[in-house]
Structures are given as C-alpha cells and as structure tokens.
C-alpha positions in Angstrom: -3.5 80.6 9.8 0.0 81.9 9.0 3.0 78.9 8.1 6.1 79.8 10.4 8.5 78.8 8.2 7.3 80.7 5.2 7.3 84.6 5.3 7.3 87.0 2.5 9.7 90.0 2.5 9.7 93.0 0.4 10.2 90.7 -2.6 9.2 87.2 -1.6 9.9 84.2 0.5 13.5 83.3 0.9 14.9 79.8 2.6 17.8 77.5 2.6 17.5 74.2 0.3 16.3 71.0 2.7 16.1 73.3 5.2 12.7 75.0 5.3 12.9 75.5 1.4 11.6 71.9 1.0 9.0 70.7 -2.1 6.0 70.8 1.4 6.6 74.7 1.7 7.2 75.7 -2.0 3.6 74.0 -2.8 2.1 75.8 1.0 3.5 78.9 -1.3 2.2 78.6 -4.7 -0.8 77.4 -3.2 -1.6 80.8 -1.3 -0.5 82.5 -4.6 -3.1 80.2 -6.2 -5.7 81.6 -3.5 -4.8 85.2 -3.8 -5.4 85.0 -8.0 -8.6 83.5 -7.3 -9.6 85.8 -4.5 -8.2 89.4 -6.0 -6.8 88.7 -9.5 -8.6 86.8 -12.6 -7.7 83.3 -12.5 -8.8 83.1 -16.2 -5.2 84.9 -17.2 -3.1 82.5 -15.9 0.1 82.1 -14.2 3.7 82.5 -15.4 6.3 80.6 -13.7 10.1 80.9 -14.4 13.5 79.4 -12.9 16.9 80.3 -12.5 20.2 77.9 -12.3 20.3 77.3 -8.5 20.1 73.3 -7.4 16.1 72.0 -7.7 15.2 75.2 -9.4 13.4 73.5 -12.0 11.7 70.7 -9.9 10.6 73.1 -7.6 8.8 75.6 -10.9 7.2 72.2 -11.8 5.9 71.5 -8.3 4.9 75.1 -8.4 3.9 74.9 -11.7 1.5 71.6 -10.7 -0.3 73.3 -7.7 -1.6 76.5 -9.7 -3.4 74.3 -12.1 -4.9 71.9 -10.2 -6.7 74.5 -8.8 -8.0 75.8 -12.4 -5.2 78.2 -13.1 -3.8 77.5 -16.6 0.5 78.2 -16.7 3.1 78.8 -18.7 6.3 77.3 -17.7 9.8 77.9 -18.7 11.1 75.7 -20.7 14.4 76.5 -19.3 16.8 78.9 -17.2 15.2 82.3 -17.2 16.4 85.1 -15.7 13.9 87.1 -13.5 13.0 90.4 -15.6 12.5 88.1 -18.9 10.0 86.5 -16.7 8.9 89.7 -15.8 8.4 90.9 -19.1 6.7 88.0 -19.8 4.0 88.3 -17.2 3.3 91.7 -18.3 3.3 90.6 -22.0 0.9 88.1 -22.0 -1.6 89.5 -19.8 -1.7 87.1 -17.5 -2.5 87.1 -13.6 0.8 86.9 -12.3 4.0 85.3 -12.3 6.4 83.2 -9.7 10.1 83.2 -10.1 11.9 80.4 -8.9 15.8 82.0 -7.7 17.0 83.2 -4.0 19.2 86.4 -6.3 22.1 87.1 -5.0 21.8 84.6 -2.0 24.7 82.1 -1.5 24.3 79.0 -3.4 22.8 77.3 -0.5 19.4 79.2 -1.0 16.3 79.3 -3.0 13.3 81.4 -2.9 9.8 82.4 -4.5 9.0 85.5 -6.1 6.1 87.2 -7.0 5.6 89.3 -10.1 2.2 90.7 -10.2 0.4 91.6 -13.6 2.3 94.7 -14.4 5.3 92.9 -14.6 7.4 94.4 -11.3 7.1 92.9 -7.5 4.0 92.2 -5.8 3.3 95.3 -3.4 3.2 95.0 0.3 -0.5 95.3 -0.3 -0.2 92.1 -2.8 2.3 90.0 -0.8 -0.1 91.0 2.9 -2.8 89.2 0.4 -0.9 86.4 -0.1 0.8 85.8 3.1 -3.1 85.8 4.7 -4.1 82.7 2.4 -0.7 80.5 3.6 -2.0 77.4 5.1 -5.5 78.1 4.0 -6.8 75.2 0.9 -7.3 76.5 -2.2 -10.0 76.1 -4.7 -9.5 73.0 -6.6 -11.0 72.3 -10.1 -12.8 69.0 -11.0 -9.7 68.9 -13.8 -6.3 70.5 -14.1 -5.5 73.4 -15.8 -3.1 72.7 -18.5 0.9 73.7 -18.1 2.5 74.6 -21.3 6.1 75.5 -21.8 7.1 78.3 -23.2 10.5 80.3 -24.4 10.1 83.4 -22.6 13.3 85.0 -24.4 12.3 86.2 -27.7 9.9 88.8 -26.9 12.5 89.9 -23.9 15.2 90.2 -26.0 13.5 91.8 -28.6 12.6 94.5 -26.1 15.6 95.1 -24.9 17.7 95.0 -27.6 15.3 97.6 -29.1 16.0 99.9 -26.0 19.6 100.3 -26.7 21.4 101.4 -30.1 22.7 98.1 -30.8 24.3 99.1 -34.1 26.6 102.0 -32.0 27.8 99.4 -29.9 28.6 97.9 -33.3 30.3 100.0 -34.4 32.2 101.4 -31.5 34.9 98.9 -31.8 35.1 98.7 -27.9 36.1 95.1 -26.3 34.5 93.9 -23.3 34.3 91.0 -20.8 31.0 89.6 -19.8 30.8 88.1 -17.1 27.1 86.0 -15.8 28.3 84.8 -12.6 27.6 80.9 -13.4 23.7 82.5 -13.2 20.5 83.2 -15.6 22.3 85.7 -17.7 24.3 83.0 -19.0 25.3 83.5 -22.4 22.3 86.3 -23.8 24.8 89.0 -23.6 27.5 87.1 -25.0 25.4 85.8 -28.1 24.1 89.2 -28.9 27.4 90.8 -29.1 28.6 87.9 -31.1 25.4 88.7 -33.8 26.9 91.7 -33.7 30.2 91.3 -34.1 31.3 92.9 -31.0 34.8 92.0 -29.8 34.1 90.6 -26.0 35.4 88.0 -23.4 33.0 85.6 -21.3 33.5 84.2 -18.3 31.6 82.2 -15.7 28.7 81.9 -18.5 28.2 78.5 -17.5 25.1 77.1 -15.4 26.8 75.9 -11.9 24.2 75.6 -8.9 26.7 75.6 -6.5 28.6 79.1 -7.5 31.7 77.9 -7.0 33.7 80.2 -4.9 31.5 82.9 -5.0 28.1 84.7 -4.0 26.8 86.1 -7.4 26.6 89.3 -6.1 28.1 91.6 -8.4 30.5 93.3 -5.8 33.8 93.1 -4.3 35.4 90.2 -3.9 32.9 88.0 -5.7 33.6 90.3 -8.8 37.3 90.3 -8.6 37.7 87.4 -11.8 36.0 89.7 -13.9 38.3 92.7 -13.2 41.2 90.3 -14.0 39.4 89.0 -17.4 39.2 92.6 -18.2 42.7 93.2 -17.5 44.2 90.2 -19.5 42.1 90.8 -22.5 43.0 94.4 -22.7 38.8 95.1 -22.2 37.7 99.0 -22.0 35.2 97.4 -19.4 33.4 94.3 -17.7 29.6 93.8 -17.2 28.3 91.4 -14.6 25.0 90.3 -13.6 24.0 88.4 -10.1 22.2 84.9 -9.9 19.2 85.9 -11.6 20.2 88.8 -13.9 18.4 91.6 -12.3 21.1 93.4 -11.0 24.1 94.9 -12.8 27.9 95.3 -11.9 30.6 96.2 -13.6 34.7 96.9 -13.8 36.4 99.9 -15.5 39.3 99.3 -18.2 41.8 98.6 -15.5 39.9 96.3 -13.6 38.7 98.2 -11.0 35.4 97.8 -9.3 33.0 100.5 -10.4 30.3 100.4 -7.8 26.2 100.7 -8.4 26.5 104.3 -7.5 28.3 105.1 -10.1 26.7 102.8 -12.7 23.7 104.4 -11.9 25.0 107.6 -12.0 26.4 107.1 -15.6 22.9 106.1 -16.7 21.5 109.0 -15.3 23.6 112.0 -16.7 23.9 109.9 -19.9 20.0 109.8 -19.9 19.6 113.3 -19.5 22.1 114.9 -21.5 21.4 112.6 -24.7 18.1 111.2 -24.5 16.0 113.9 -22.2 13.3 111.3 -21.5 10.7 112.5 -19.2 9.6 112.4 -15.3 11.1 112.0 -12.1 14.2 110.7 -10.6 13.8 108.0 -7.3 16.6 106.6 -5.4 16.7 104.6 -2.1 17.9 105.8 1.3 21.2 104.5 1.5 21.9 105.4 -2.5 24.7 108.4 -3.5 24.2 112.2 -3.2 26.1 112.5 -6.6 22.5 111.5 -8.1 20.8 114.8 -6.3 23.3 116.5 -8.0 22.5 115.5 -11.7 19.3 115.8 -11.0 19.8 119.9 -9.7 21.8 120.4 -13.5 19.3 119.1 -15.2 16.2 120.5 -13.8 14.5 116.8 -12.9 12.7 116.2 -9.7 15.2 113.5 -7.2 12.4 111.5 -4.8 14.6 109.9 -1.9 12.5 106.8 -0.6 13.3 103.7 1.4 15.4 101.1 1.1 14.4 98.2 -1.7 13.1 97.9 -4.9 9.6 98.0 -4.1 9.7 101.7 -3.4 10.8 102.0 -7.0 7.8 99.9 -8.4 5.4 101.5 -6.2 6.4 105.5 -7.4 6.5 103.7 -11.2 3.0 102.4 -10.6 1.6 105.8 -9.5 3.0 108.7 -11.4 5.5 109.2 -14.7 9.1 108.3 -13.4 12.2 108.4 -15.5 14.4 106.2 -13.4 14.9 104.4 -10.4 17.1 102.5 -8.2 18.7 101.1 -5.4 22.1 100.3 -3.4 22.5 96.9 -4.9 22.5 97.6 -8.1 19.0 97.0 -8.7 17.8 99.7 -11.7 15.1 100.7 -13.4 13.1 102.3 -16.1 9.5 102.8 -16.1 9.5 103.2 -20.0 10.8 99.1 -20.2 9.5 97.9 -17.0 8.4 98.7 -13.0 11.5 95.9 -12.5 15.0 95.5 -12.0 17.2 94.6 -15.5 20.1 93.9 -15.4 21.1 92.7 -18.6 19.4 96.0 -20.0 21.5 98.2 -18.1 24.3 96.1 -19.5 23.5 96.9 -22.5 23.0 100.0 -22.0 26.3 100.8 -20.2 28.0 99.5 -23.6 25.8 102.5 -25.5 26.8 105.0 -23.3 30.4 104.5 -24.0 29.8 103.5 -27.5 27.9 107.1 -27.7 30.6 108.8 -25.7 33.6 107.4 -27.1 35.3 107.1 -23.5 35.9 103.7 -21.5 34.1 103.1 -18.5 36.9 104.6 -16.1 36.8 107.9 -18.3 33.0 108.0 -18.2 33.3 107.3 -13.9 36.0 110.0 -13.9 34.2 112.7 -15.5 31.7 112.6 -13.2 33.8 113.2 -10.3 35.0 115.8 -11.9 32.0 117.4 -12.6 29.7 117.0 -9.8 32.5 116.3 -6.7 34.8 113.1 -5.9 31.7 111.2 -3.8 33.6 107.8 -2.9 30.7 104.7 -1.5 31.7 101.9 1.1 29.2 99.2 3.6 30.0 96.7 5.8 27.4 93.6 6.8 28.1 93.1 10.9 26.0 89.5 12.1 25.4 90.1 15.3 22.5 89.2 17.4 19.8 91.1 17.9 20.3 92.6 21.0 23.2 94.3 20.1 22.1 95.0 17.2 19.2 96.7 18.6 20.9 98.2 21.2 23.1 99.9 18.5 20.0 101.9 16.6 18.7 102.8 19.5 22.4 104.4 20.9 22.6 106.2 17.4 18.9 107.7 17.7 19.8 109.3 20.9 22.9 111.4 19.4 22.3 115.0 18.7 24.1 117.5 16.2 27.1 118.5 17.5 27.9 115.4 19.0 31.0 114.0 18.0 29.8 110.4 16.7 32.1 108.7 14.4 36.0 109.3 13.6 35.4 112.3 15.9 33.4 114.0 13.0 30.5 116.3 14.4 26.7 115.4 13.5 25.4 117.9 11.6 21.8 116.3 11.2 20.3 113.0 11.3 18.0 111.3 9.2 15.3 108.6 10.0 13.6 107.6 6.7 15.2 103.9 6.6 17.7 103.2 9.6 19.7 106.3 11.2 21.8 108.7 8.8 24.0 111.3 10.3 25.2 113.8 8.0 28.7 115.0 9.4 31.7 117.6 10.0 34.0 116.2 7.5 37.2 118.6 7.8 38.5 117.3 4.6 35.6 118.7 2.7 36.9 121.8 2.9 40.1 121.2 1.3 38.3 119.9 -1.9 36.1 121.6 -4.3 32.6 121.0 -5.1 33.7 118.0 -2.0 30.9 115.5 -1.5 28.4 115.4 2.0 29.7 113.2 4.5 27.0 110.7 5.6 26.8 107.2 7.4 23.6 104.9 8.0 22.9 102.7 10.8 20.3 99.9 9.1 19.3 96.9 11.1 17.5 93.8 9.2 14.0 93.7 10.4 14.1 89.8 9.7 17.8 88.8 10.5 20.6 89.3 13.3 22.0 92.0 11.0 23.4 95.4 10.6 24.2 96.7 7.8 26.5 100.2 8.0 26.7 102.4 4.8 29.0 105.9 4.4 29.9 108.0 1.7 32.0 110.9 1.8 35.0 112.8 -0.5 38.1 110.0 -0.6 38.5 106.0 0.0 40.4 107.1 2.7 37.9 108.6 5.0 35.2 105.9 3.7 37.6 103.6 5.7 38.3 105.9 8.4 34.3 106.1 9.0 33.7 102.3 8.5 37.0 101.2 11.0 35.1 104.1 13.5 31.5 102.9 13.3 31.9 98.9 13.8 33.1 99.2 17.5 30.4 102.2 17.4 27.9 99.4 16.3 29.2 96.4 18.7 29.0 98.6 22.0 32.8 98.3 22.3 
C-alpha cells in the first residue's frame, strides 16, 4: 500500500506546510523509515534526527522523533537548528542506523520535507528510499515501551571535522575580509563565529533564523544572492560565501560583487585540489555541470566520470570506488575523504583557504582559470509549463539530427541522452577565441513536476543569452 501524497525523490519526500506536509504524513513517513530500519538495518543503532529553521521544523523532528521510538528505536534529537551535513556527520559518527533531516533546502519558505541519511552518512540510495517507500502505509513494529529520545549537540564533532579539513591558521593569517552570508538558514552564525575565533576580518548578513525567508528563496543564486554581492561591495570584501536553507550547498560573490556561479566554485576547488594538495581518485560531475572541469581533469592526469543529474550519483560512485571529488549543478559538492554528502559550509571554508593559499581574491582566482583552460560562461532558465508541452518539447528535441540547425541557427553537432537532451553545437564565435569553450544546451524535464528546466554553456554571456532567448520558444512549441 503506497500513500499518494507522500513520494520520495532522489533525496526524500518534499511538500508544502498544511498542505500535504501535515503532522498525519510526517508520522506515515518516519513510520515507514521506522519499518525499513527494522526490516534492513539494525534497529539497535538508533536513529538521528535533525532540523533546520523553516516554520514547524522542530515540532515536526519531535513527531518524528516520537514515532521511531515507540516502535523500539532509541534517537538522538537535535537539540536545536542543525544544518543537514552536521547531521550527516553525525549519523555516520555515531554508528547509528540512520538519520532524518527535517528541511525542504532550497525550497521557498512555504515548504518542508524529510530526508534520509543512511548509515554512511550521505542520501539513502534509490535502492534504500524503493525500501522505504514499500513500507508507507504499512504499521510498524511497536515495542511494549518507548525507546528513549535524547538530545544531543550535533555541532562539536562537525565542526571539529571540518575545521580540521581546512588550514584555518592560513585563513588567519591571510588578512583577507569577507562577507558571510547564511540566508536566514542552518548555517546561521558557524561560519561567522569561527572566523571571529580567529580573528578573521568578515561581514554577516542574513545570519538570523527567519522561517519565512523574507524576500528570498535561499538558494544561493541570482537574484536571491544579490544582498550578499552588495555587502561585499560596501565593506570593501575580497569575497562573499553563502549557504542555502540547510547549509549543504555553497554560493559565492567575487570582490566586486559579482555572482560567481557553482561551476566555477567547483572548478576553483578542483584545480586548487590538484595543484596543492594531489589527493587521490576520480573526478564525477553531473550531466548538466561545466566542461571546464574535463579540462582540469586532462592537465592533471585524473579520471572525469560524467553521470546524471543529482547528488545521489555522487554518493553512489563515493560508495563504490576511491573518488576525489564530486558534484553537481546546484552547488551541491563533495569529498569522499569528509563525507559521501553535500557541505557547504566546508567548501566555505575551503574557498577562504584557497585564496588565503593563493594570495588572489576570488575574481582573480575565477579569472585565471578562464585564462588557462578557455572563457566557458554557464546560464539555465526554469520554464512551468504543463506537461504536455513540456513533453512534447523532449520529444521535438530527440528527433533533431546533426546538422540541423536547432537553436540561434547554430548546427547540432551531436546530441547526448544521459539526463535530458544535450546538443553540442556549431558555435561560429568559437573560432574567433582561443582555447574557446564547447557550445552545449540541455533539454531536462522534471519527472515529478510541470517543469523544464534548459541549461547552455558556451564562450561569452552574450551567446549564453542568445541560446536561452532561442530555446524558450524552441521549448513552448511557439
């Protein structure tokens, strides 16, 4: 017996507040996670459960919190606003079963959702989440008495990892200023306070727990990023770092207050990584992810594994084989050698170290790499349209051939079909530019919305805008 308002995606089950996230379906939820542990998982390890700042977050981790154990499952419960990889972290730590997460990301303030962590402290596989869907509206076992429920700090041991990942006392001693900025979610003030150990000169802003995000998604992109850029700006900053709702994802703004996209955060990491550090194993990035990351990759010898789209692809290669690094579109990275998750806070703190070791701002850092490896310039647009049009579109874009003339009038050279449809095209400005980026656009439609999303990349802003203008009528049938 499935529960129709309750499905699982690739990293849980997402709803709006009142709506169909209600107190009935978050306990139908941590009840079939309750099953699963019992049925695949040793229910004698526990549970951890954790919370971000969204509206009811913490009544709904107690409700939560209150099923588990009163069907024999001991948990540990934040005592307070945790962000998602600390919880994480936790899980993993402290051995236990698994852990739910109480946060809807980088949703709009009117959502909330449950998470699953499994026991290695990353998302539940398909494999896991299947499991758990198949129990939802099934009882589960009950105990004669409750487990107990004991709240915990899951912070220290976190922070103590992470802080020991970068070269805090570089950052120290750097002398760089910057703006933090936790977008009113779960980062709240961790970065801030460890800079201020430190004595690191910074700026915070939006630090502050506010469930209702005011005027903003916290999504660390354009526009919702914009106050950060102009923090940066009026406090003379050599860069910004921003983390979404629950602080697994990482953005960021350059000394001038630009927007400095996941691409290229990920892309600093990477050659950073490399040159200075020369950790070992693979490279993985998602479909819809820059080419400039194939090209560090090619310098420096290390094996680049394109895979689909979501973090879950990450966790799965992680799981299975030594990986140095992985990521996604969204700003959602990785390193197996901290955790099969998404930190964003880390990669924070580890953007600081990089400019700290490099003795360049964030802009210098962004423009070096164009430099080196070819101007490759990132742009997507979200199109809600129903789904008829929406499937109407993939299918118009599967049918087109090389040679075709598909969007702006640029040629197909090839398409692709790992994750959505990606044409690789003619770009006539490429040849006026050296070491000029592939031109490429993707066609992805939601499997679980009325949505489209279309990401390009190619060799100036100009033509990213060219191709995006080109492929929305392309996508509406017009």
């Amino acid at each position: 017996m499935s529960h129709p308002q309750i499905k699982f995606g690739t990293d849980g089950w997402r709803g709006v507040i009142a709506d169909d996230f209600t107190f009935a379906n978050v306990r139908t939820a941590a009840e079939a996670i309750a099953a699963y542990i019992h049925a695949e998982e040793d229910p004698a390890k526990g549970l951890c459960i954790g919370y971000d700042t969204r509206f009811g977050s913490r009544a709904f981790a107690r409700a939560c919190a209150e099923v588990v154990a009163a069907t024999g499952i001991a948990v540990q419960l934040a005592h307070d606003i945790t962000p998602t990889p600390a919880l994480s972290f936790g899980v993993r730590e402290r051995g236990a079963a698994g852990g739910i997460m109480i946060t809807s990301s980088h949703n709009p303030a009117q959502w909330s959702g449950v998470k699953y962590k499994a026991w290695y402290g990353g998302s539940g596989k398909p494999s896991i989440i299947a499991a758990i869907e198949s129990h939802l509206g099934k009882p589960a076992p009950h105990a004669a008495t409750p487990a107990p429920i004991t709240e915990v700090d899951f912070l220290p041991s976190y922070l103590k990892a992470i802080e020991s990942f970068a070269d805090l006392d570089l950052i120290a001693r750097s002398g760089m200023k910057f703006a933090i900025d936790s977008m009113y979610g779960a980062g709240g003030t961790i970065l801030s306070n460890i800079f201020t150990r430190l004595g690191v000169d910074h700026v915070q802003i939006r630090g502050n727990a506010d469930p209702l995000f005011p005027g903003i998604n916290p999504e660390p992109i354009e526009p919702h990023i914009r106050a950060l850029g102009e923090a940066v700006v009026e406090h003379k900053c050599d860069a910004g770092l921003c983390t979404d709702g629950d602080a697994d994802r990482i953005g960021a703004t350059d000394e001038n207050g630009n927007f400095v996209d996941p691409h290229k955060i990920f892309s600093v990491l990477l050659s950073w990584v490399l040159k200075r550090k020369g950790w070992p194993g693979a490279v993985t990035r998602a479909f819809n992810t820059t080419k400039m990351l194939d090209r560090i990759c090619k310098k420096y010898g290390r094996e680049l594994i394109e895979h689909g789209i979501g973090f879950k692809y990450v966790c799965d290669y992680m799981l299975e084989r030594e990986i140095l690094m992985g990521g996604e579109e969204s700003g959602g990275i990785g390193f197996q050698r901290h955790l099969p998750e998404r930190d964003g806070l880390l990669n924070a703190l580890l953007l600081a170290n990089v400019m700290a070791e490099e003795k360049k701002t964030l802009g210098q850092l962004v423009a070096d790499l164009q430099a080196e490896y070819g101007e490759h310039h990132y742009g997507r647009i979200d199109l809600h349209i129903p789904d008829a049009i929406k499937n109407a579109a993939i299918a118009k874009a599967r049918a087109l051939q090389p040679g075709d003339p598909a969007i702006a009038g640029m040629p197909i050279l090839r398409q692709e079909t790992l994750d959505g449809v990606k044409f690789y095209l003619d770009n006539p400005e490429a040849k006026t530019k050296p070491n000029a980026a592939e031109t490429w656009i993707l066609f992805r439609a939601s499997g679980t919305e009325p949505l489209m999303r279309i990401y390009t990349e190619s060799t100036s802003p100009e033509t990213v805008a060219k191709l995006l203008a080109s492929a929305r009528p392309f996508a509406l049938g017009k």
